[in-house]
C-alpha positions in Angstrom: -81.2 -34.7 -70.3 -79.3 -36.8 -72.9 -76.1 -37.4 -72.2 -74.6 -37.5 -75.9 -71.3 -39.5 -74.6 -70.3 -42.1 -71.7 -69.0 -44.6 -70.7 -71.0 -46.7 -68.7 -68.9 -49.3 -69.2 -66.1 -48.6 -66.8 -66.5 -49.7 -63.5 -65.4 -46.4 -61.9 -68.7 -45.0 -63.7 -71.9 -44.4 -61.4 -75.1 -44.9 -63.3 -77.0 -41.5 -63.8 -80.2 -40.7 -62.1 -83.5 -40.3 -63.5 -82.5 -36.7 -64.6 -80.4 -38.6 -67.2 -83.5 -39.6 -69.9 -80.9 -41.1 -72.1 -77.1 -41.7 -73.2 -75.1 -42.9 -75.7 -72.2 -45.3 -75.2 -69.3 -45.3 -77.6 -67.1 -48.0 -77.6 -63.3 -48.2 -77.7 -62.9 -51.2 -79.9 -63.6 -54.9 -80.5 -62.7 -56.1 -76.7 -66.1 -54.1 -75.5 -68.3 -54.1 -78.8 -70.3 -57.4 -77.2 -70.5 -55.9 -73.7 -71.8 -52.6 -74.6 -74.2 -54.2 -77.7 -75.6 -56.2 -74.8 -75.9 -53.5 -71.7 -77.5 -51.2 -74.4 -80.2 -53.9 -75.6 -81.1 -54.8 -72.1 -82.0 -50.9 -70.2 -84.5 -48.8 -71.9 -83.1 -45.1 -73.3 -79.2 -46.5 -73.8 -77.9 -46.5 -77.1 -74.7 -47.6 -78.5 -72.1 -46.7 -81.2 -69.5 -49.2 -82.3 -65.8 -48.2 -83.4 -62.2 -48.6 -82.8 -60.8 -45.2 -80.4 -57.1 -44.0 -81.5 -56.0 -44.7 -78.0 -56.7 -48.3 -78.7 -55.6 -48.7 -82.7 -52.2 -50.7 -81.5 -54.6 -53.6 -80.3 -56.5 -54.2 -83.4 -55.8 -55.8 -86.9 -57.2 -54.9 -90.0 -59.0 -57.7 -90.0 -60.9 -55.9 -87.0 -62.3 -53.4 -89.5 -63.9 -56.1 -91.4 -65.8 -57.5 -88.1 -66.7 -54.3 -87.3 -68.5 -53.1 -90.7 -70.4 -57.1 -90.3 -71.3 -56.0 -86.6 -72.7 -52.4 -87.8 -74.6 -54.1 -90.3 -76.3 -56.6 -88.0 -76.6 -54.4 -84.8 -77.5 -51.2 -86.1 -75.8 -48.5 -83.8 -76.6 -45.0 -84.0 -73.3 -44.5 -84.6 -69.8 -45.0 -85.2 -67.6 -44.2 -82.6 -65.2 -43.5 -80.6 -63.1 -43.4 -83.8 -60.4 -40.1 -84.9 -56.9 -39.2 -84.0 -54.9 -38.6 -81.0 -51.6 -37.3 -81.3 -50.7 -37.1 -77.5 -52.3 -40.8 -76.0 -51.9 -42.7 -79.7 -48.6 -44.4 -80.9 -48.6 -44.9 -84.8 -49.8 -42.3 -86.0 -50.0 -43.1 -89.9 -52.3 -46.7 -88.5 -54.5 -44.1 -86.6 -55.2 -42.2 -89.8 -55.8 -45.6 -91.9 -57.8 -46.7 -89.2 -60.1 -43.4 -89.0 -60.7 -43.2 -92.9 -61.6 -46.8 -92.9 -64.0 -45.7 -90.5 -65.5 -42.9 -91.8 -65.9 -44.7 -94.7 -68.2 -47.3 -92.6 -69.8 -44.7 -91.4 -70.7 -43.0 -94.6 -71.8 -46.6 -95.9 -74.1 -47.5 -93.5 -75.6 -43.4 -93.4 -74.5 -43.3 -89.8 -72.5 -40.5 -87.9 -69.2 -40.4 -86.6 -68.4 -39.5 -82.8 -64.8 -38.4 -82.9 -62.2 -38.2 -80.8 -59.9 -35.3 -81.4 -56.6 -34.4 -79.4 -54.1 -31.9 -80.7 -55.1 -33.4 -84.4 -58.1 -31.4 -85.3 -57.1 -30.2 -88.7 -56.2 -33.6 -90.1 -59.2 -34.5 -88.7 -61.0 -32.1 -90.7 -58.9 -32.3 -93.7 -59.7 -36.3 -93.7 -63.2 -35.4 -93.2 -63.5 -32.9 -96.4 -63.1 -36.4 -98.6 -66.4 -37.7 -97.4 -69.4 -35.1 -98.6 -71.7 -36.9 -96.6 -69.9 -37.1 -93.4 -71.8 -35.8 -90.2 -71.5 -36.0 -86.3 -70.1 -34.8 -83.4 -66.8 -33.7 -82.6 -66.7 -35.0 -78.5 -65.4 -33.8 -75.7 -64.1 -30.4 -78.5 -60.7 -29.1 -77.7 -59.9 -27.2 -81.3 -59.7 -23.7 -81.8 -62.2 -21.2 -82.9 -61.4 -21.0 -86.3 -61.4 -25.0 -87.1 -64.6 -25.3 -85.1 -66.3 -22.6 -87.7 -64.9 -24.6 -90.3 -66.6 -28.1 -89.0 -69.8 -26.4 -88.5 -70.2 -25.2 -92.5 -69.4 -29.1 -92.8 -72.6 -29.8 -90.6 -70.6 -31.1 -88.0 -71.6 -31.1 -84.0 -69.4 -30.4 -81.3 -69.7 -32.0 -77.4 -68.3 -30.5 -74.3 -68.3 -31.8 -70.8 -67.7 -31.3 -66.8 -64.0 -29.2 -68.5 -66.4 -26.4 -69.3 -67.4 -25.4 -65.8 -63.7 -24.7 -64.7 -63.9 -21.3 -64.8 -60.8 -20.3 -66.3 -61.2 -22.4 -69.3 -61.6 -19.4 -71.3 -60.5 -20.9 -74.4 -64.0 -23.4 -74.5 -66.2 -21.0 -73.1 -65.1 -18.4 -76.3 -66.2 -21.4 -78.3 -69.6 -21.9 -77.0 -70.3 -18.5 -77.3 -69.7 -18.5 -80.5 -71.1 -21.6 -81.5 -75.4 -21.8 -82.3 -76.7 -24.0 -79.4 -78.0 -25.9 -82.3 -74.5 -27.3 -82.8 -74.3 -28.2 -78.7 -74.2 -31.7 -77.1 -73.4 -32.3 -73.4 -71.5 -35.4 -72.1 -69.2 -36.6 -69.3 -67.7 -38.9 -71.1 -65.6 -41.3 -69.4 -65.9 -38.7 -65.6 -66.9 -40.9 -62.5 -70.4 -38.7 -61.7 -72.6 -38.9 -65.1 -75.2 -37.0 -63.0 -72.2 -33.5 -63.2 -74.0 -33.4 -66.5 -75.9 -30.4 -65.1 -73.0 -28.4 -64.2 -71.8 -28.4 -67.8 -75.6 -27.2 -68.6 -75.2 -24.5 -65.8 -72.5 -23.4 -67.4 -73.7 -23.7 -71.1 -76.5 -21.8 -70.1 -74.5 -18.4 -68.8 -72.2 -18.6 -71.6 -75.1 -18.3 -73.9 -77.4 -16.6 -71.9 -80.2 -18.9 -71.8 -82.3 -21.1 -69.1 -81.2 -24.6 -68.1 -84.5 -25.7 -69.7 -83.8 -23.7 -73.3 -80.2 -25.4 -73.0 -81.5 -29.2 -72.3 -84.3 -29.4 -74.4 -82.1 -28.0 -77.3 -79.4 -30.3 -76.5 -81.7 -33.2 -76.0 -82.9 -32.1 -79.9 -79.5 -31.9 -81.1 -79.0 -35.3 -79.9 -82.2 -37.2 -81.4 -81.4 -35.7 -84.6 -78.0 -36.6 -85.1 -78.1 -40.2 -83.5 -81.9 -40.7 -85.1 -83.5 -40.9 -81.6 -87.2 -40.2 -82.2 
């Protein structure tokens, strides 16, 4: 299984079993680029994606944008990301959105995707994203409704769910992923303390849509490579 979003880098994280054949690590902003570059570069199957996360935007300059396009350029991630809006963790909320176009920009430079953190701002999210063609990626840890995730997927965008989606009363999600192709699925844990739960949010995946556990993983694991350019 890929796991299409964690973070490895926190302390409170166990490292995933064997079960785990790969993961992506998004970063939160300059303070953790280096660290993550490096843990990435050093274990086989652990990729990275370098961006500045709304929770963090109050921290950085934008001088901080310019060392992060130089970084991209000479450390070639497979994305950019964690990078969006939050309107419930964030502060200022006009920086976030200067912040996030700047970055989408980047990404749309340097032909990478985006990994985006959404909360409660998924529309200007997708309005912001309509001004970019090109734009493609994965809308993590997806907490929209239906009708906005129907219009990110004719934008070619991805969406990634985690351990939330085995709570059984999270009817709201499960609506979602029924609805959605598994073609436009990733699976992640994100920043939960177990990376090897990953299953459960296949197990679930799987009797939403009806499928095995092995259709769901090794269509997942495709969605992944392709977006983040894995093969």
């Amino acid at each position: 299984m890929i796991n299409s979003h964690i973070h490895l880098d926190l302390q409170s994280n166990k490292l995933p079993s064997k079960d785990t054949t790969g993961v992506i690590i998004p970063s939160t902003g300059k303070d953790n680029w280096g660290s993550i570059v490096s843990h990435c570069k050093s274990e086989k199957n652990r990729h990275f994606a370098l961006g500045i996360h709304p929770r963090f935007i109050d921290e950085h300059q934008m001088l901080d944008l310019y060392s992060l396009e130089v970084l991209i350029e000479e450390e070639k991630p497979v994305a950019v990301g964690d990078c969006g809006l939050d309107y419930i963790n964030g502060k200022d909320r006009n920086k976030q959105r200067y912040f996030f176009d700047e970055q989408v920009a980047l990404a749309t430079r340097f032909d990478l995707p985006l990994i985006i953190h959404s909360v409660q701002a998924t529309e200007d999210v997708t309005d912001l994203l309509k001004s970019y063609s090109k734009s493609r990626g994965v809308i993590h840890a997806y907490s929209g409704t239906l009708q906005e995730a129907e219009i990110l997927m004719k934008m070619s965008f991805l969406f990634g769910f985690s351990h939330n989606l085995s709570n059984p009363h999270a009817y709201k999600i499960h609506e979602i992923v029924k609805f959605l192709p598994l073609e436009s699925i990733l699976i992640e844990t994100d920043d939960h303390n177990n990376p090897d739960e990953l299953i459960h949010v296949v197990e679930r995946v799987s009797r939403i849509k009806k499928l095995t556990v092995d259709q769901v993983i090794e269509q997942c694991d495709q969605n992944a490579i392709n977006l983040f350019d894995l093969a």
